[in-house]
C-alpha positions as CSV (number, residue, x, y, z in Angstrom):
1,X,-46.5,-27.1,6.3
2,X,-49.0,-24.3,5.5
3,X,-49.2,-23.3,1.6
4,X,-49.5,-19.8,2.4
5,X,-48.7,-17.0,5.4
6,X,-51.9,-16.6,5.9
7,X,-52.0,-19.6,7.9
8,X,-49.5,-18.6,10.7
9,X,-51.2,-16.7,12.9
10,X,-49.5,-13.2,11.1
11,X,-51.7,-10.3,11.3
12,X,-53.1,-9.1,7.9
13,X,-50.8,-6.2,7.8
14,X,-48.1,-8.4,7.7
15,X,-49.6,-10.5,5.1
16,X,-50.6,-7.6,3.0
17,X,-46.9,-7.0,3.3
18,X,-45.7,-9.6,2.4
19,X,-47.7,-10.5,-0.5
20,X,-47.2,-6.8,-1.6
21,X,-43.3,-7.8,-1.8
22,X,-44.1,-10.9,-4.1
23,X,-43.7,-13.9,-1.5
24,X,-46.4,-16.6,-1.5
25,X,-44.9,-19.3,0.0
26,X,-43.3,-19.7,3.7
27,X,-40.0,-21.3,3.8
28,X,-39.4,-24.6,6.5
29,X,-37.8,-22.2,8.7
30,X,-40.6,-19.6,8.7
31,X,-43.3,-22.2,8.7
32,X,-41.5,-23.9,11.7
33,X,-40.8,-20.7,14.3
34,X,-43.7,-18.2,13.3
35,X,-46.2,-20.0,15.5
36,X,-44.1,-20.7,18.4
37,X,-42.4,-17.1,18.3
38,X,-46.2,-15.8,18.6
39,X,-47.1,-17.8,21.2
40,X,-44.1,-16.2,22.8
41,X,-41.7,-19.5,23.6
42,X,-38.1,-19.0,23.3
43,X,-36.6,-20.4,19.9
44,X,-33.4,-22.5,18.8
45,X,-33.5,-21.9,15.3
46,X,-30.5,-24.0,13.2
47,X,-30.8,-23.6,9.3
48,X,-28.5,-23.0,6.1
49,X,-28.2,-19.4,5.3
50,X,-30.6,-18.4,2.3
51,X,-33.4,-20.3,4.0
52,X,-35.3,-16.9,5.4
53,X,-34.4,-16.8,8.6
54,X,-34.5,-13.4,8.8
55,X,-38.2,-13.4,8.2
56,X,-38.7,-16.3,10.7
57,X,-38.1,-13.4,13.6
58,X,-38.9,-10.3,11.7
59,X,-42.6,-11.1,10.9
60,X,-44.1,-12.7,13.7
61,X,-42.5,-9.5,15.9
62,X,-44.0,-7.2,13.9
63,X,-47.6,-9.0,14.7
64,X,-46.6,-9.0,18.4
65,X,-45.8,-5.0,18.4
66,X,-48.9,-4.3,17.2
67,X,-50.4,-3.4,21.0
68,X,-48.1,-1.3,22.8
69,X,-46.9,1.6,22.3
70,X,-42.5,2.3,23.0
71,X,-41.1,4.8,25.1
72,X,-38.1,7.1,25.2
73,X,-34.8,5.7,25.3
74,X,-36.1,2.1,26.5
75,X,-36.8,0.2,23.4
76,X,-39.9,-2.8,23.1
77,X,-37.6,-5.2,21.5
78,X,-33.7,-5.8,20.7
79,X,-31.7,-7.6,18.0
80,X,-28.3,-8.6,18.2
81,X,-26.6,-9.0,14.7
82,X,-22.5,-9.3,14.5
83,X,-22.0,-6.9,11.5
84,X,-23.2,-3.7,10.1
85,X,-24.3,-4.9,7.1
86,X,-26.6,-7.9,8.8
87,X,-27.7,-5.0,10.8
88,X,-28.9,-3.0,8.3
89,X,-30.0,-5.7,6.0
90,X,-32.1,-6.7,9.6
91,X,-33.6,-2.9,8.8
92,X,-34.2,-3.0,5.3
93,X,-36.7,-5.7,6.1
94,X,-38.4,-4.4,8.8
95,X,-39.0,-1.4,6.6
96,X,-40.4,-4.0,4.0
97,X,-42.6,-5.9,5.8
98,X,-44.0,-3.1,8.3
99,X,-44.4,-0.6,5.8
100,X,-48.4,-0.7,6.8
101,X,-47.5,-0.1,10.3
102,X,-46.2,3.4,12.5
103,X,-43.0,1.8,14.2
104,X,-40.2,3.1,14.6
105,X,-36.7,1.5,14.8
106,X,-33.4,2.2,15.7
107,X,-30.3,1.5,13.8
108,X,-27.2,1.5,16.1
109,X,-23.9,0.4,14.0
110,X,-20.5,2.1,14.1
111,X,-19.4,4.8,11.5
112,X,-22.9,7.0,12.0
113,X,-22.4,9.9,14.8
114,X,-24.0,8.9,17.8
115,X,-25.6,12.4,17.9
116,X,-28.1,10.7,15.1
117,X,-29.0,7.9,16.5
118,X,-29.7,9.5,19.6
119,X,-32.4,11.6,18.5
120,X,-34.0,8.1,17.3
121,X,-33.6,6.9,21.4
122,X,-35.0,10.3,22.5
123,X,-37.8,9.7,20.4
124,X,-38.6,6.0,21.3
125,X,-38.0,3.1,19.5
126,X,-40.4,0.0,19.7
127,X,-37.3,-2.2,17.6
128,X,-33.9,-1.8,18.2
129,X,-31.3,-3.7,15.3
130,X,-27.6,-3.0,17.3
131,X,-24.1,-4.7,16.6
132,X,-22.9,-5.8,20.4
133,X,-20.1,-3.0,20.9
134,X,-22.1,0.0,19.6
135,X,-25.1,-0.7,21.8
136,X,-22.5,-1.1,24.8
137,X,-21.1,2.5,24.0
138,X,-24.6,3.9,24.0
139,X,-25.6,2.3,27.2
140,X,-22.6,3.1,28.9
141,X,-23.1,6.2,28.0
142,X,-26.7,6.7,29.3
143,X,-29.1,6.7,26.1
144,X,-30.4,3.6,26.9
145,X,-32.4,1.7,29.1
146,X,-32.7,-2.2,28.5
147,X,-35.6,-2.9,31.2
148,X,-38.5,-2.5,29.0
149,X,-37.2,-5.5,26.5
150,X,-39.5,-8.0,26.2
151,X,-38.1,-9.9,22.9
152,X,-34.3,-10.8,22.4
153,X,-32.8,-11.8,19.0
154,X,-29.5,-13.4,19.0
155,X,-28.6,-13.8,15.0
156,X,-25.7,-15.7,13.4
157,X,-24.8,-16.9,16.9
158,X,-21.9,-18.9,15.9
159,X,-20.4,-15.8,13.6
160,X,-20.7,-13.8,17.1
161,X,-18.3,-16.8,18.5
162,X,-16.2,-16.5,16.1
163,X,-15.7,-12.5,16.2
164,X,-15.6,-12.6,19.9
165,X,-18.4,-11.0,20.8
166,X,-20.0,-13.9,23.3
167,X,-18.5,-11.9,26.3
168,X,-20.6,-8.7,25.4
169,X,-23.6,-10.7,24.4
170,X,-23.5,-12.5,27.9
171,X,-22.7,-8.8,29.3
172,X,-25.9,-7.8,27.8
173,X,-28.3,-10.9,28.6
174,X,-27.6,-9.8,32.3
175,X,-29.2,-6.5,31.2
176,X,-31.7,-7.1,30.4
177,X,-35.0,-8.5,32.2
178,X,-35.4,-11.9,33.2
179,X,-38.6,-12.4,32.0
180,X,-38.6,-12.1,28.4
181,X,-38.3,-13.9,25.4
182,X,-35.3,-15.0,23.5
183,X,-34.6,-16.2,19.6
184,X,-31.7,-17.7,19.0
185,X,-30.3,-18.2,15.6
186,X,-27.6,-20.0,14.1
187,X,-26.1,-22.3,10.7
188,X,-24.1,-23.7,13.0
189,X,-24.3,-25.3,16.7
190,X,-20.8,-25.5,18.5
191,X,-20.5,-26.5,21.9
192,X,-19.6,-22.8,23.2
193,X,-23.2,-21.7,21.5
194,X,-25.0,-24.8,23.3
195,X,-23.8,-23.8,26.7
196,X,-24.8,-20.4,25.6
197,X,-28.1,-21.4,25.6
198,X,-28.7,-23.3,28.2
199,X,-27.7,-20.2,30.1
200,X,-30.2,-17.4,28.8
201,X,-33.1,-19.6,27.1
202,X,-36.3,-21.2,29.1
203,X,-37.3,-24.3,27.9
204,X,-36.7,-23.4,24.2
205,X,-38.1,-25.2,21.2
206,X,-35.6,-26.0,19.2
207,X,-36.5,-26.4,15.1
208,X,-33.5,-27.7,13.1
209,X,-34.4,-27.6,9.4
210,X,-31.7,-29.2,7.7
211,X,-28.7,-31.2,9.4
212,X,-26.1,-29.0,10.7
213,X,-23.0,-28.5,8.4
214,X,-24.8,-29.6,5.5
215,X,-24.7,-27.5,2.0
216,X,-27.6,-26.3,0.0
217,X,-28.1,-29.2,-2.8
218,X,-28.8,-26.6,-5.2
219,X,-25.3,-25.0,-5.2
220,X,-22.8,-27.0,-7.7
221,X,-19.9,-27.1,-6.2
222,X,-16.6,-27.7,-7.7
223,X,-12.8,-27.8,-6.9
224,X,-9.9,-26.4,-8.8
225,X,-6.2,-26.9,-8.5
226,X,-3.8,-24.1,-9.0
227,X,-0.5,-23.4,-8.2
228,X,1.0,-21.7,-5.0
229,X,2.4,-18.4,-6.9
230,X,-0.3,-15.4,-6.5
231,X,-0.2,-14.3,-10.1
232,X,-0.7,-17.8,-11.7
233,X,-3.9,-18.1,-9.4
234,X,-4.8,-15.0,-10.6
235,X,-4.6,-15.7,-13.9
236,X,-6.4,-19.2,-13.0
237,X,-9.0,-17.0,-11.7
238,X,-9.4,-14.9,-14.8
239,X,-9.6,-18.0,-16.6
240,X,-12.1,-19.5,-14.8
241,X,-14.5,-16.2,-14.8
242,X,-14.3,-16.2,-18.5
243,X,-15.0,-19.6,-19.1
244,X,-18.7,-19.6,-16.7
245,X,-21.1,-19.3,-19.4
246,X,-24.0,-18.4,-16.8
247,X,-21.9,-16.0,-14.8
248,X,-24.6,-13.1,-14.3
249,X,-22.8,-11.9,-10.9
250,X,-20.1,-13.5,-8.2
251,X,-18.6,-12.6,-5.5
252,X,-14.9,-13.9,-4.4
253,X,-13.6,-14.2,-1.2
254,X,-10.1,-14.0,0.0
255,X,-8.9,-14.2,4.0
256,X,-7.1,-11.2,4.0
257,X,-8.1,-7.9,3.8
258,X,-4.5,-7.1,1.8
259,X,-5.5,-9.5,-0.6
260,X,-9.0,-8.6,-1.4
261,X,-7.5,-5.1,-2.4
262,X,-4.4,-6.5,-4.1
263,X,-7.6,-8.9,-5.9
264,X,-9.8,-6.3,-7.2
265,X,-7.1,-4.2,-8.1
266,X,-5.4,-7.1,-10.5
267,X,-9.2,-7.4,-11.6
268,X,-9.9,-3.7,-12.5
269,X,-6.5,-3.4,-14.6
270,X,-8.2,-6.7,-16.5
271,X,-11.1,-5.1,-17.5
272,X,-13.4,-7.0,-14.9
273,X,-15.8,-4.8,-13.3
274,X,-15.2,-5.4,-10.1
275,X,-15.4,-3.7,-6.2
276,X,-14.1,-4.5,-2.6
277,X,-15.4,-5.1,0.5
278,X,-13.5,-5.5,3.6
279,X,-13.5,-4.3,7.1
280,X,-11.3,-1.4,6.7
281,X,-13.2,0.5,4.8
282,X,-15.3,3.2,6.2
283,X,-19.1,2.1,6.6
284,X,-20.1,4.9,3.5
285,X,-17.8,3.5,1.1
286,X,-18.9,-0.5,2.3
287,X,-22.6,0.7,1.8
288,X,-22.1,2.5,-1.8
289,X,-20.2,-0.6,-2.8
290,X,-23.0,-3.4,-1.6
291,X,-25.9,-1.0,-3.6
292,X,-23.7,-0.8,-6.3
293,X,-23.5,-4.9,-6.8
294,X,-27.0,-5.5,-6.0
295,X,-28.4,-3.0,-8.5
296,X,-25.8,-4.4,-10.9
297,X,-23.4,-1.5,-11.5
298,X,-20.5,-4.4,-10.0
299,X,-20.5,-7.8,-11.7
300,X,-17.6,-8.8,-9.4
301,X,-17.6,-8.2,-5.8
302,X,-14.2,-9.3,-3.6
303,X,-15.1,-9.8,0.1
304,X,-13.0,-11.3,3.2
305,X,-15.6,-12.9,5.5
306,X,-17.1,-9.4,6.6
307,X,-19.3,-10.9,3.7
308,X,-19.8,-14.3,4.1
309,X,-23.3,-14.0,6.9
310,X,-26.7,-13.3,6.1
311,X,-26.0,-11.2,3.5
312,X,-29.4,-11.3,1.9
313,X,-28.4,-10.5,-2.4
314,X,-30.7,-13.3,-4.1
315,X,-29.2,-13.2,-7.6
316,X,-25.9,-14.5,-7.1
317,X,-25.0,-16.5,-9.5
318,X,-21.8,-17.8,-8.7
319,X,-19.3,-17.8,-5.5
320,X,-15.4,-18.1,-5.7
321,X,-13.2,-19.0,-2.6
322,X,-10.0,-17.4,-4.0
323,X,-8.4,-18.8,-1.0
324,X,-9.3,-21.9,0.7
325,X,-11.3,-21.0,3.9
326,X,-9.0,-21.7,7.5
327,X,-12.0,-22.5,9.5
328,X,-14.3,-25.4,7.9
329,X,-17.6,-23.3,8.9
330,X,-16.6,-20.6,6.6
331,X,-16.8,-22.3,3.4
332,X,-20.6,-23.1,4.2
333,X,-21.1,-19.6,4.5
334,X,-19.3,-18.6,1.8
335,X,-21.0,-20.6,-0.5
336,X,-24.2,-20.2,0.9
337,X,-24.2,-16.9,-0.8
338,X,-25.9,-18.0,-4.1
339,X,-28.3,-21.0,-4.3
340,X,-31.0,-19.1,-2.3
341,X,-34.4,-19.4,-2.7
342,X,-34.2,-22.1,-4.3
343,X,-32.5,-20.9,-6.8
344,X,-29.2,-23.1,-8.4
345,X,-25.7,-21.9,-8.1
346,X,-22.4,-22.4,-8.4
347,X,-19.6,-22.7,-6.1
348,X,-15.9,-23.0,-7.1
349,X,-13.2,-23.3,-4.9
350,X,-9.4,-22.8,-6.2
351,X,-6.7,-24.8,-3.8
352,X,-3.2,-24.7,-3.7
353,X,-1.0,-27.3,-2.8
354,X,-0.6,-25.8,0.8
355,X,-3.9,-26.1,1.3
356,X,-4.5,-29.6,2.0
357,X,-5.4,-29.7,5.9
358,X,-8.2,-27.3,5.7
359,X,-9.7,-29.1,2.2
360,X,-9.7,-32.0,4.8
361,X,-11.5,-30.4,7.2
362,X,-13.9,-29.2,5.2
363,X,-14.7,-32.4,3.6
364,X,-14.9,-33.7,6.7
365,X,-17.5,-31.2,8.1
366,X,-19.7,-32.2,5.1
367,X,-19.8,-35.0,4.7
368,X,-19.3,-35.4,1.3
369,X,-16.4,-35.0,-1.6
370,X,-16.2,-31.8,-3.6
371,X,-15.7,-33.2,-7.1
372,X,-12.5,-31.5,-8.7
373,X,-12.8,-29.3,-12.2
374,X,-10.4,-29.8,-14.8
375,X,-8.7,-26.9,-16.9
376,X,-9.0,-28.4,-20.1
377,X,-8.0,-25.7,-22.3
378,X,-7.7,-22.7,-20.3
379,X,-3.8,-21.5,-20.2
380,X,-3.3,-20.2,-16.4
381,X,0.0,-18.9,-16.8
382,X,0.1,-15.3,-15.8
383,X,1.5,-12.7,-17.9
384,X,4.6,-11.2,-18.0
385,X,3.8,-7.7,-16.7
386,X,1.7,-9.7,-13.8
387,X,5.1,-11.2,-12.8
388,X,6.7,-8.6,-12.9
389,X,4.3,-6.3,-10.9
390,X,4.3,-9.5,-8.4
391,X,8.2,-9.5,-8.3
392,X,8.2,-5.7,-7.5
393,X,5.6,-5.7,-5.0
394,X,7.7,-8.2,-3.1
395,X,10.9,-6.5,-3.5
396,X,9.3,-3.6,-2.2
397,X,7.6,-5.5,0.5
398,X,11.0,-7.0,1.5
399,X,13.4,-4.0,1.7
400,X,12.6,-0.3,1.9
401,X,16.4,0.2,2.1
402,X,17.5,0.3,-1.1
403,X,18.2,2.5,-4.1
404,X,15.3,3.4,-6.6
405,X,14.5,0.5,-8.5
406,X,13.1,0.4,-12.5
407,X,9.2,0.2,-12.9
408,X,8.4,-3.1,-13.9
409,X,7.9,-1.7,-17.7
410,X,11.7,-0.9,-17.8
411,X,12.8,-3.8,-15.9
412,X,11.0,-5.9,-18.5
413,X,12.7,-3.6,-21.4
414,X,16.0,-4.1,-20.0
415,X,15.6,-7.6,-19.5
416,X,14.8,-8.7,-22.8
417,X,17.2,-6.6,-24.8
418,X,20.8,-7.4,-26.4
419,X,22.9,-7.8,-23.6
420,X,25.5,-5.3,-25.5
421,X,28.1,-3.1,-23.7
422,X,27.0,1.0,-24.2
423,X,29.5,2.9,-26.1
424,X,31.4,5.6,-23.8
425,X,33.6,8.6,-24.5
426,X,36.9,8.2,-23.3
427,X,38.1,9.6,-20.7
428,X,41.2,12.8,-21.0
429,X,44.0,11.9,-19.5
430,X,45.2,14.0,-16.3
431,X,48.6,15.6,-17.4
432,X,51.7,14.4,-15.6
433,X,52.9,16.0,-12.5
434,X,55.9,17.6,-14.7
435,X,53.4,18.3,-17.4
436,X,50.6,20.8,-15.6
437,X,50.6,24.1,-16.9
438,X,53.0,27.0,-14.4
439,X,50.2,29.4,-13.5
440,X,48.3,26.8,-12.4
441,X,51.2,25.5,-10.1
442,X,51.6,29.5,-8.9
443,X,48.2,29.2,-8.1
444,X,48.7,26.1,-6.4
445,X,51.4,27.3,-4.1
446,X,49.5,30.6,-3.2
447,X,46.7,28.9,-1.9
448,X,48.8,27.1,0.2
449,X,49.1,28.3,3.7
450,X,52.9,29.9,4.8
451,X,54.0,28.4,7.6
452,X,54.7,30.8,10.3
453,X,58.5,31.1,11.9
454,X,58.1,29.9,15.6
455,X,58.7,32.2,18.5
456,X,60.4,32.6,21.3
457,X,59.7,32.4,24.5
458,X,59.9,35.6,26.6
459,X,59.7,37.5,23.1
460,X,56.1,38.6,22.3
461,X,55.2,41.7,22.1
462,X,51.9,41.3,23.2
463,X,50.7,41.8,26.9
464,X,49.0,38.6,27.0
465,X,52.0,36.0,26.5
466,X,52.1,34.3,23.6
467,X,49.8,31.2,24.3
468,X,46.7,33.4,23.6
469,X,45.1,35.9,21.0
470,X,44.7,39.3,21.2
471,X,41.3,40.5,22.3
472,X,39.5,41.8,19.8
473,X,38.1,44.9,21.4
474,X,42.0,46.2,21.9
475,X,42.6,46.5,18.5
476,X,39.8,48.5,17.4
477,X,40.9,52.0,16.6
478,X,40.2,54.5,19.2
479,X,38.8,58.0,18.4
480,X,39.7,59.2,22.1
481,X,42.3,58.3,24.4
């Protein structure tokens, strides 16, 4: 393996570049694909995040765009990522590393106005970074023209599986020209991503670094039992973030989108500093809150899975799966967060007693036995105002229905004090029939209706019989007869 980039084949902008942003050293990956992506051969690359794969693509392409110059709306090259923030992490380094060139780039993610990122298309763009159902909308719409792509990057293949994104990815390989070349990335190979590739790749070179499903061994990882009941694993987790003497940063993932809210919320109120990001928020808010934990203004950040690929933040120092990962792939993901570089770090995983089946399936994936953390010491109990904010969010959760119900404050008042009857004023008693004052009996009996003496027949003195009233316009008074 070469000692240094200089011996890939990069051109010396690149290598200025990337000396100039204080890397000496090419990882397996990048030592592995650079040549063969130069010599223009289509690529299987397999490798644990936080190996630079990202760099394995993104250097040797700026080398081969170089000669040529890009025309409007049909961009040189195209790269296929399954999130925002991979895309724009995929455009932060292509900033880095071609900062000595004049390229330009297009960014197409959802949340910006398309009127922006048109005037990029209109302009020309030699790279193009896209999420699959933006760069559909655009095409449809006519900004685009795919014919004059010669490179293809496919990255985090197997996340794009699992978001269900193969259709538009297969949609887009018929797009686009046949002869060109493809890179195809993944941590992961499952049989849906193999037949993928035998599809759209030419006789590619495949370069598997590290056996598939494995772990980083420089990430510690550990296993902790808690109980089933929300609040007592959040006070397990509270626990567990005080007790990590090396905790510089960590971020904790939960499955649900609910929960990561619920999460950072129960974390704020605890004095934690601590931010969330999850696919419902809008792409401003997700940006400000991934600065705000890489520059360190967040020690905490709680993520669903939105998080879990490519997401290139070096210093973390600890991951926590909150919840137990559903899908086995996940947790390697997940964790994969800190230990990169080389760097150590520490994973810690908190399972419930429901959560056996997929702690199996993880083991099983690999391959080896996540060794379980003892709480010696650390009381998980959760406090009383956290059960009682837990029992009111499900009351409310479970019927709207009802009458107003005490804040969990006063319920907790109420519930600890003397259970002793409040004193009440007695009633007056209502005076006897025989007893109630005469005028108000006089007034009684003139409110009452007088019943009217019944007529007889043939006897009214009205024109109209007696079935009917008067009309009212006959007994207005008449000035002239």
């Amino acid at each position: 393996m070469p000692e240094d980039f200089s011996g890939l084949g990069l051109s010396a902008k690149v290598t200025d570049a990337v000396a100039a942003a204080g890397y000496t050293k090419p990882t397996e990956i990048q030592a592995q694909a650079i040549p063969h992506v130069l010599e223009k051969k289509d690529i299987i690359g397999i490798a644990q995040t936080g190996t630079g794969k990202t760099a394995s693509f993104v250097l040797p392409m700026l080398t081969l765009l170089e000669s040529g110059r890009a025309r409007a709306r049909m961009p040189r090259t195209l790269i296929l990522e399954p999130t925002r923030e991979l895309a724009a992490q995929v455009a932060e380094n292509f900033e880095k590393y071609g900062k000595n060139h004049r390229l330009t780039m297009a960014l197409l993610i959802g949340g910006v106005s398309f009127e922006d990122q048109n005037k990029v298309l209109d302009r020309g763009a030699d790279v193009l970074i896209a999420t699959p159902g933006r760069m559909l909308d655009q095409f449809e719409r006519g900004r685009i023209l795919l014919t004059g792509v010669d490179i293809l990057v496919i990255d985090e293949a197997d996340r794009m599986l699992d978001m269900g994104f193969i259709p538009d990815i297969e949609r887009i390989c018929g797009l686009l020209p046949a002869r060109r070349q493809t890179l195809f990335f993944s941590a992961t190979m499952p049989p849906e991503i193999q037949k993928l590739t035998n599809r759209f790749l030419r006789d590619p070179i495949k370069i598997e670094v590290a056996r598939q499903n494995s772990t980083a061994e420089t990430i510690d990882q550990k296993l902790v039992k808690v109980s089933n009941k929300p609040e007592e694993k959040r006070a397990a987790l509270r626990a567990l973030i005080r007790g990590e003497k090396d905790l510089k940063n960590a971020i904790i993932f939960c499955n649900r989108k609910r929960d990561v809210a619920t999460l950072a919320r129960s974390l704020q109120r605890h004095g934690f500093s601590a931010g969330a990001l999850h696919g419902d928020m809008d792409q401003k808010s997700r940006m400000e809150t991934l600065d705000a934990f890489k520059t360190d203004k967040l020690k905490l950040l709680i993520a669903s899975d939105v998080a879990a690929r490519g997401l290139d933040i070096p210093a973390v120092s600890h991951v926590f799966n909150f919840d137990v990962p559903t899908h086995a792939e996940d947790y390697i993901h997940r964790i994969g967060r800190t230990g990169r570089a080389g760097r150590s770090g520490v994973s810690i995983t908190l399972a419930a007693p429901s959560d056996g089946k997929y702690l199996d399936a993880i083991v099983k994936l690999i391959q080896r036995d996540i060794p379980v953390m003892k709480l010696d010491g650390i009381v998980i109990e959760a406090p009383a105002d956290e059960r009682a904010s837990e029992s009111g969010e499900r009351r409310r959760r479970g019927s709207r229905t009802r009458g107003p119900r005490l804040k969990p404050e006063a319920a907790e008042t109420a519930e600890t004090a003397p259970a002793a009857k409040p004193h009440r004023e007695p009633r007056p008693e209502r005076p006897r029939q025989e007893e109630r004052p005469r005028h108000e009996e006089r007034s009684r009996q003139e409110e009452r209706p007088v019943p009217r003496a019944p007529r007889e027949r043939g006897k009214s003195s009205s024109p109209f019989g007696s079935d009917g009233p008067v009309p009212a316009f006959l007994l207005r008074p008449s000035s002239t007869r």
